[in-house]
C-alpha positions in Angstrom: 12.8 2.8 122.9 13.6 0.2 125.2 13.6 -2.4 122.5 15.7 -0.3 120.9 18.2 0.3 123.4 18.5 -3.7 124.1 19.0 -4.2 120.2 22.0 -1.9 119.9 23.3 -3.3 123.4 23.4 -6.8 121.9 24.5 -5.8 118.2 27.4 -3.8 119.6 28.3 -6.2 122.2 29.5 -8.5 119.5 31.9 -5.9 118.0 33.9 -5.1 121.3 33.7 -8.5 122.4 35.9 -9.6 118.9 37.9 -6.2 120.1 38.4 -8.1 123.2 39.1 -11.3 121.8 42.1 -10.0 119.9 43.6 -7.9 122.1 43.4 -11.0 124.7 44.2 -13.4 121.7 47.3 -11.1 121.6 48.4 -11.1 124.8 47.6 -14.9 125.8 49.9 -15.2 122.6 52.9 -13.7 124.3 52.1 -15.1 127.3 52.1 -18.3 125.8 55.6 -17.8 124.1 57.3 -17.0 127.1 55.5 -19.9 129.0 59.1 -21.0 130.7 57.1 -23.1 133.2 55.4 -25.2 130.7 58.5 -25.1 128.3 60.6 -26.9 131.5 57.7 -29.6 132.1 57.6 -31.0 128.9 61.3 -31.0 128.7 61.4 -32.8 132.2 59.0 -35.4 131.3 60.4 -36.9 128.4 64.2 -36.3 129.1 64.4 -39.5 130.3 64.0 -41.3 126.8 66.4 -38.9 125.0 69.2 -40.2 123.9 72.7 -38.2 123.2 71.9 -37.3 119.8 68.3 -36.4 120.8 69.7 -34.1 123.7 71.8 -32.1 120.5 68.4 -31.7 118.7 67.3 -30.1 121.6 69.4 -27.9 122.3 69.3 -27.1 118.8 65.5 -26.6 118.6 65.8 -24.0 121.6 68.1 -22.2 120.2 66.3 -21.3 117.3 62.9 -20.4 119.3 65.3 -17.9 120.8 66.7 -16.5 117.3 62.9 -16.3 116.0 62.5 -14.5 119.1 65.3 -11.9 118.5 64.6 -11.4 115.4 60.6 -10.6 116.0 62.0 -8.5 118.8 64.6 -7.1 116.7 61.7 -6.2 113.7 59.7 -4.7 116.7 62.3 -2.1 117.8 63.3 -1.5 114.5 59.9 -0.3 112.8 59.5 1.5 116.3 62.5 3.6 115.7 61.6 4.1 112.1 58.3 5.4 113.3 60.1 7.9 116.2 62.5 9.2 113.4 59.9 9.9 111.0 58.1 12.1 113.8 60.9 14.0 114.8 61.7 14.8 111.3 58.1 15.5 110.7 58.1 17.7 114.0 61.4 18.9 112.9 60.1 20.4 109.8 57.2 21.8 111.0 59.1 23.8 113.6 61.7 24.8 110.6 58.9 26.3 108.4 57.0 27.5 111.8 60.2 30.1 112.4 61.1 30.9 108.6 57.1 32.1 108.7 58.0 34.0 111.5 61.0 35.6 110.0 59.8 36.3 107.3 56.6 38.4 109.2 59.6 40.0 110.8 61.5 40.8 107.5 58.4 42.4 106.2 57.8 44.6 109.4 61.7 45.7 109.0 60.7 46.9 105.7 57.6 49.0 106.5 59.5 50.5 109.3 62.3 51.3 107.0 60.2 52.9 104.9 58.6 54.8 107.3 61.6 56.4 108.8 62.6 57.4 105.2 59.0 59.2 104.6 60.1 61.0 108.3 63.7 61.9 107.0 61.6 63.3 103.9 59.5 65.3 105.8 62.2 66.8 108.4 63.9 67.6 105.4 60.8 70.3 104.9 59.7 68.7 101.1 56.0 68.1 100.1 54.9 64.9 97.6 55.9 66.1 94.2 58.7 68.6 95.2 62.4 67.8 93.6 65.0 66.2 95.9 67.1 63.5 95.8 67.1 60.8 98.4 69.3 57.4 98.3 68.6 54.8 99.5 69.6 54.9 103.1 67.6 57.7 103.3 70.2 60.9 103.5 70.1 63.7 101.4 72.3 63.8 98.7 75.1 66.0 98.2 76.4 67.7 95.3 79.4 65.3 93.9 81.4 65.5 91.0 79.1 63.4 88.9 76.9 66.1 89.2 78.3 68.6 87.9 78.5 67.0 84.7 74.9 68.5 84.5 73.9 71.6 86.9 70.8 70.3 87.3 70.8 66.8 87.3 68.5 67.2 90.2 65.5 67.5 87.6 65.9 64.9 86.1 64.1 61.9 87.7 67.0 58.8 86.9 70.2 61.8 87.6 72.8 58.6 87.6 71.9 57.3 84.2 71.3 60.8 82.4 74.6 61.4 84.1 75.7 58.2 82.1 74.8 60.0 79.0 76.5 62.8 79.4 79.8 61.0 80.0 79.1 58.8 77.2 77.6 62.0 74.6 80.8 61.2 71.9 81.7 57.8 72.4 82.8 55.7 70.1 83.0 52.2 70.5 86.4 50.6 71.0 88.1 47.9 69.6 90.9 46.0 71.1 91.9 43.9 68.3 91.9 40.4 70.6 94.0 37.6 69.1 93.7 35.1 71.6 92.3 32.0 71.6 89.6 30.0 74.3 92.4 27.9 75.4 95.1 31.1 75.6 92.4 32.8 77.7 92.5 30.4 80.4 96.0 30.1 80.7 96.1 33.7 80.8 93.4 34.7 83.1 94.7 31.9 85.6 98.1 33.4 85.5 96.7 36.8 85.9 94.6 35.5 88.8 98.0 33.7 90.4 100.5 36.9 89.9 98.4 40.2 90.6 95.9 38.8 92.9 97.6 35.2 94.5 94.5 33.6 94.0 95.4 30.0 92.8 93.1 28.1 91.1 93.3 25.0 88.5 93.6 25.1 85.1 90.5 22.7 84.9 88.7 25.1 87.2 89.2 27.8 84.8 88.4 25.7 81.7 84.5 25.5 83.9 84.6 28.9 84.2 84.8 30.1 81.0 82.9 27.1 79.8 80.2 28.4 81.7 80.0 32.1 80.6 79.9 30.5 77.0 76.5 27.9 78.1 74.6 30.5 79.9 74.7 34.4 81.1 73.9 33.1 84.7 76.9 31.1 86.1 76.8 29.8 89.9 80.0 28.9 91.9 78.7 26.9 94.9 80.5 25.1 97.6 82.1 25.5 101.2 83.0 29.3 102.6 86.5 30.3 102.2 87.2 28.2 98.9 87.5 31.6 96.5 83.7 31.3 95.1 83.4 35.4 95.2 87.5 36.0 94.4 86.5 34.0 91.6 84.5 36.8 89.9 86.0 39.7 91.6 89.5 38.4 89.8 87.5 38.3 86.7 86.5 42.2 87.0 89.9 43.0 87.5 91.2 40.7 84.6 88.6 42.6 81.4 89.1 45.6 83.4 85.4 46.4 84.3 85.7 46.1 88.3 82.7 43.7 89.0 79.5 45.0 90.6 79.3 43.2 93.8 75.8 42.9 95.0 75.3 41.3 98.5 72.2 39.4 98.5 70.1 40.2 102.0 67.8 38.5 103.4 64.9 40.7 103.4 65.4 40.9 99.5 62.2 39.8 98.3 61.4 41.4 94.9 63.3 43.4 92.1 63.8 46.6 93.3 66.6 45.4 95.2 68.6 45.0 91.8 67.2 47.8 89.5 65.6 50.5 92.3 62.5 51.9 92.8 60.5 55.1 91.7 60.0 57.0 95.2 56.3 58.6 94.1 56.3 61.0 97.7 60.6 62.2 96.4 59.5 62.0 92.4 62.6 60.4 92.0 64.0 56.8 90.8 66.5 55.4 93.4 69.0 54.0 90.9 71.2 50.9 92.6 74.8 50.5 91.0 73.4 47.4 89.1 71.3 49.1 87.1 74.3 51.6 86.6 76.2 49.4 85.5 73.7 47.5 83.1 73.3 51.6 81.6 76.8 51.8 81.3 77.4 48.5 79.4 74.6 49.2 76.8 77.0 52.0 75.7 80.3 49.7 74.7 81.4 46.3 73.6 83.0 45.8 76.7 82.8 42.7 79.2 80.7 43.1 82.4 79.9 41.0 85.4 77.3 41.5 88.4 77.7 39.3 91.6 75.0 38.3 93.4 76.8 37.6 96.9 75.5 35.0 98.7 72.8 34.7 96.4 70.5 32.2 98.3 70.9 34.1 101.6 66.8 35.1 100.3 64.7 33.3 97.7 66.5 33.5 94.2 63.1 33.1 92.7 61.9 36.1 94.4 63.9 38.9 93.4 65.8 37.6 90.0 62.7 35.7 88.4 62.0 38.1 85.9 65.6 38.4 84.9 65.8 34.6 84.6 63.2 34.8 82.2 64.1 37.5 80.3 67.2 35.7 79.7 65.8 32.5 78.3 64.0 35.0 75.2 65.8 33.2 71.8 66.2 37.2 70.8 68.2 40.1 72.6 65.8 42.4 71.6 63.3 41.1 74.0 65.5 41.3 76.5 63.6 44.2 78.2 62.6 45.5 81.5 60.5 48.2 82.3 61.4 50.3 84.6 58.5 52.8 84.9 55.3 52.5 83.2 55.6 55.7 81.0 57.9 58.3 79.7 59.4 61.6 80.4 60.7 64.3 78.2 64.0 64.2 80.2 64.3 60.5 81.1 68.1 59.2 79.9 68.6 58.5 76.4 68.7 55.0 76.5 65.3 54.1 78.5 62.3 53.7 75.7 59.1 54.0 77.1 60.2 53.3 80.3 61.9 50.5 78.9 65.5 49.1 79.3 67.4 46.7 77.3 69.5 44.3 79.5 72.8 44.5 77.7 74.0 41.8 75.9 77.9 42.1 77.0 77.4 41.3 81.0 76.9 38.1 82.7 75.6 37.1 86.5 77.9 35.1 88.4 75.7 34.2 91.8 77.7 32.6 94.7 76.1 29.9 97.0 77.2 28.6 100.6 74.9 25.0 100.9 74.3 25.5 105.1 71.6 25.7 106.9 71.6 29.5 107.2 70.2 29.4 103.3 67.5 28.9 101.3 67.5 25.5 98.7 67.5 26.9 95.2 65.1 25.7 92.9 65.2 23.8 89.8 63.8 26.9 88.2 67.2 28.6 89.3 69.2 25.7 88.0 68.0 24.8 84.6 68.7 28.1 83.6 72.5 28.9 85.6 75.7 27.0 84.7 76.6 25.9 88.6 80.2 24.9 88.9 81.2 23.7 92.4 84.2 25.2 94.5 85.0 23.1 97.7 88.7 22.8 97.3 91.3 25.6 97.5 93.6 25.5 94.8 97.8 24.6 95.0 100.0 27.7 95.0 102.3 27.4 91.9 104.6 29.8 90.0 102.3 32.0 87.4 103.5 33.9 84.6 103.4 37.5 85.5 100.4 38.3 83.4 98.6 42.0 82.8 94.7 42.6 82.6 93.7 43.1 79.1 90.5 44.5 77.9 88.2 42.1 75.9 85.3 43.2 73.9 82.5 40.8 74.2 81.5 40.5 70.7 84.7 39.0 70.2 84.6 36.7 73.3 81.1 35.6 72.2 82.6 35.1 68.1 85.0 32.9 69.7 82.1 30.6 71.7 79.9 30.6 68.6 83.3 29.2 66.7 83.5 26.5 69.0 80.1 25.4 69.3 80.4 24.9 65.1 83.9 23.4 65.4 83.0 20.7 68.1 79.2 19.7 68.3 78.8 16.8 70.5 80.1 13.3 68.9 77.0 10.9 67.3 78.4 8.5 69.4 78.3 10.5 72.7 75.2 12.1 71.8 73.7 8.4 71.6 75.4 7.5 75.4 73.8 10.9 76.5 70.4 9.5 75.4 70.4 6.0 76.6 71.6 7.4 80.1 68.4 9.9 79.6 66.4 6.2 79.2 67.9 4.9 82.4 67.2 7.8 84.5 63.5 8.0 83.2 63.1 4.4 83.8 64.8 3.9 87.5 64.5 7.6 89.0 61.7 8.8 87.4 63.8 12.2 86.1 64.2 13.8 82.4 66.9 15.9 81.3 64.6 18.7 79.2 65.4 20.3 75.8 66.6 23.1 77.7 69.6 21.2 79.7 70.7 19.1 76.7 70.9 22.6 74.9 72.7 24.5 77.7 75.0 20.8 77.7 76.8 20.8 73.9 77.1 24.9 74.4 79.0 23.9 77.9 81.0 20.9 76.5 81.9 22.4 73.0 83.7 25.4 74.6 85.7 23.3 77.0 86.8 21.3 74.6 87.9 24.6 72.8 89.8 25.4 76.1 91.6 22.2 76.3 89.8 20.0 77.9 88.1 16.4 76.8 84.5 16.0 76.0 84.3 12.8 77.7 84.7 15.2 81.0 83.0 18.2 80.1 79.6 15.9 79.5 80.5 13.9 82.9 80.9 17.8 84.6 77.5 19.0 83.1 75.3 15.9 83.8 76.8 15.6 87.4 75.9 19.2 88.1 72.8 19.8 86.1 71.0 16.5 86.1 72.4 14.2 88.9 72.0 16.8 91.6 68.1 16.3 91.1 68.6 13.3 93.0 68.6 14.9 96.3 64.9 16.2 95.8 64.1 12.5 95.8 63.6 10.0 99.1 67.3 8.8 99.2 66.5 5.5 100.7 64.1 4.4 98.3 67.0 5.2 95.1 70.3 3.3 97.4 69.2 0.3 95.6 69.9 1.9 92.6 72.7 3.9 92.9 75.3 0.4 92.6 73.3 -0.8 89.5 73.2 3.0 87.7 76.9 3.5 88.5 77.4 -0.3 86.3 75.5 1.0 83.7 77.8 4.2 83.7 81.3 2.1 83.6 79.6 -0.1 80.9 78.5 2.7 78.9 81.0 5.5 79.5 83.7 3.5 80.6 85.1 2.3 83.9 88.2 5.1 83.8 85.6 8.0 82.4 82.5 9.5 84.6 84.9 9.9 87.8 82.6 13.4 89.0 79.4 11.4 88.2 80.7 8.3 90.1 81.6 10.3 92.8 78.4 12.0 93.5 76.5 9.2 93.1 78.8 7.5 95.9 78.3 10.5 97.8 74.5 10.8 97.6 74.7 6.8 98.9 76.9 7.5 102.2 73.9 10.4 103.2 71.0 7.5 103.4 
């Protein structure tokens, strides 16, 4: 053992010794640099043979030891910083997605408390599981009201809004409005309407995006800062087709889909019907034009409560555009639920509104491959509108009217082949595709604003800005900067130096946050 012991002793010696040897080769190194003494010696002992020119040298030679110094100096501090920036972001983070876990623990007690108090307000109420009553969904009892007496006992009847829906609806008879107008007469007309009943102002070019957008996708999304007109937006388009929009506001603790379409209560035997799923009832018995807000729709995960919705909505055919509501049937359930099942009507689109701060949750490409987002961050110039009426539209016109100008102007050959070599440029610097789904989504989006007006040169500069640029901020922004100059060449050589301006302007943007 002994031998051993002496063995490892000399074997490891030699290891920390060359440990030593650098760490002391180090420091006799910067010891050695800033040797002033020894600098001064040599300097003294052959100043005497210098002559004026050889004095400049000097003085030149010294001055660059002390510029190699800076700069080594200067390189020191810098990677230094770099490092203590990179840990407090890391730290940063950590702590960020430390307190969302804890919020969202607390969100999740807040709902098992809530539902506990409703079981109590069931059972002061006197009622046993499998007794009839009805119970909303802040708990209270419900109170006869004038939709219920369209039935006298709606109360047996497990979904009482809807059946109360059928009732109201028993004889009718789909109505036509005979609409004459055109895309472009539509914008004009809604933005007049907006100006004159409503004084919300906004720009013809904004409205021309708008309507653009219903025509690409059933999901629209008007992001930007608070107070711009994002939610006016769609509550003046309720009031102009004369279907007041159903204004959901998003909460935090949303977390699934019962928040949208309800919930069947298996203690009350009822289905607690939300006035979304009303309203999607309603709309499956006309040809009329609905909306549904999602206020504030990233104040919770998107993904979380509307993913099956976003999914349904990417099905090539309405007719599998269904939900199921309950897993079977009853005798009584409303006329219009099959199995349990409901068709999502074709006639009503989702316009979500976004506030980007730090109070929100980052939607995910998911979200926004499938929406048409549109950006809001300026409030728009009072002018003199046309005093202009609502009008009712029915939506298979509307959407005769997008499929006319998606046949009467398919993208250009010649922009189509821009589109593709910009796809080639992205792939090839940033490492990002556009999809089959986006370039779809794109001539849908561009032929109708041409329809409305506008150019396609700006519609496709719009679209990619929104839709494919903005997946440059999931990427490290200081690695792309480089880029950014080079990609916005290839843009003015390949679009044109006057065309591009909201792609141009992003890109410019996205360099001024590295």
């Amino acid at each position: 053992m002994d031998t051993y012991v002496r063995f490892l002793f000399e074997f490891m010696s030699i290891f920390f010794k060359g440990i030593g040897t650098m760490i002391t080769g180090i420091a006799t190194g910067f010891v050695q640099i800033f040797n002033i003494p020894d600098y001064l010696h040599i300097i003294d002992f052959y100043k005497k043979d210098f002559t004026t020119g050889e004095w400049v040298l000097v003085i030149i030679a010294i001055i660059i030891m002390i510029v190699i110094l800076a700069l080594i100096v200067a390189v020191i501090v810098f990677f230094i910083r770099k490092y203590i920036k990179f840990r407090k972001t890391l730290v940063e983070q950590e702590s960020m997605l430390k307190e969302i876990g804890e919020l969202n623990n607390e969100v999740a007690s807040l709902v098992q408390e809530k539902e506990k108090i409703l079981a109590m307000k069931v059972s002061q109420l006197g009622l046993k599981p499998g007794e009839e009553a009805t119970i909303d969904t802040t708990g209270e009892e419900n109170t006869e009201s004038s939709e219920d007496n369209l039935d006298g006992d709606l109360d047996s009847y497990r979904f009482s809004k809807l059946h109360s829906i059928d009732l109201q609806f028993k004889d009718y008879k789909i109505q036509q409005y005979n609409n004459t107008f055109t895309l472009e007469e539509l914008v004009e007309t809604f933005r007049n309407f907006a100006a004159s009943k409503l004084k919300l102002y906004y720009t013809t070019k904004m409205m021309r995006l708008f309507i653009s957008g219903l025509s690409a996708t059933k999901l629209v999304i008007l992001q930007g800062i608070s107070g711009t007109g994002k939610t006016s937006l769609a509550y003046a388009w309720g009031k102009f087709i004369k279907n007041d929009a159903i204004i959901a506001s998003v909460q935090p603790s949303w977390r699934d889909r019962t928040e949208l379409f309800g919930y069947f209560n298996e203690f009350t035997k009822k289905f607690n019907e939300t006035e979304v799923l009303k309203a999607m009832y309603l709309a499956g018995y006309t040809d009329d034009v609905y909306v549904t807000v999602l206020d504030e729709m990233n104040i919770a995960r998107v993904e979380y409560y509307f993913a099956e919705m976003l999914s349904i909505l990417e099905m090539p055919s309405r007719d599998e555009w269904v939900i199921e509501l309950v897993p079977s049937s009853w005798d009584n359930d409303p006329k219009m639920l099959k199995n349990g099942k409901l068709q999502i009507p074709g006639n009503m689109w989702y316009i979500g509104t976004i506030n980007n701060d730090d109070s929100t949750f980052a939607v995910t490409d998911k979200v926004y491959d499938r929406a048409m987002p549109i950006d809001i961050n300026d409030k728009g110039e009072p002018f003199e509108p046309v005093d202009t009426e609502a009008m009712n539209i029915n939506s298979s016109y509307l959407e005769g009217l997008f499929a006319e100008a998606k046949k009467k102007h398919p993208l250009t050959e010649e922009m189509e082949q821009k589109v593709s070599e910009m796809d080639d440029y992205v792939i090839k610097h940033f490492r990002i595709a556009f999809g089959n789904r986006i370039v779809k989504q794109m001539k849908d989006f561009v032929a109708t604003f041409v329809e409305c007006g506008g150019t396609e040169v700006d519609a496709v500069d719009y679209y990619l800005a929104r839709k494919v640029l903005r997946k440059f901020e999931q990427l490290n922004l200081a690695y792309i900067r480089d880029e950014i100059d080079p990609f916005i060449e290839f843009i003015d050589k390949t679009f044109g130096k006057e065309n591009f301006g909201e792609c141009k302007e992003y890109l410019l943007r996205l360099k001024k946050m590295v």
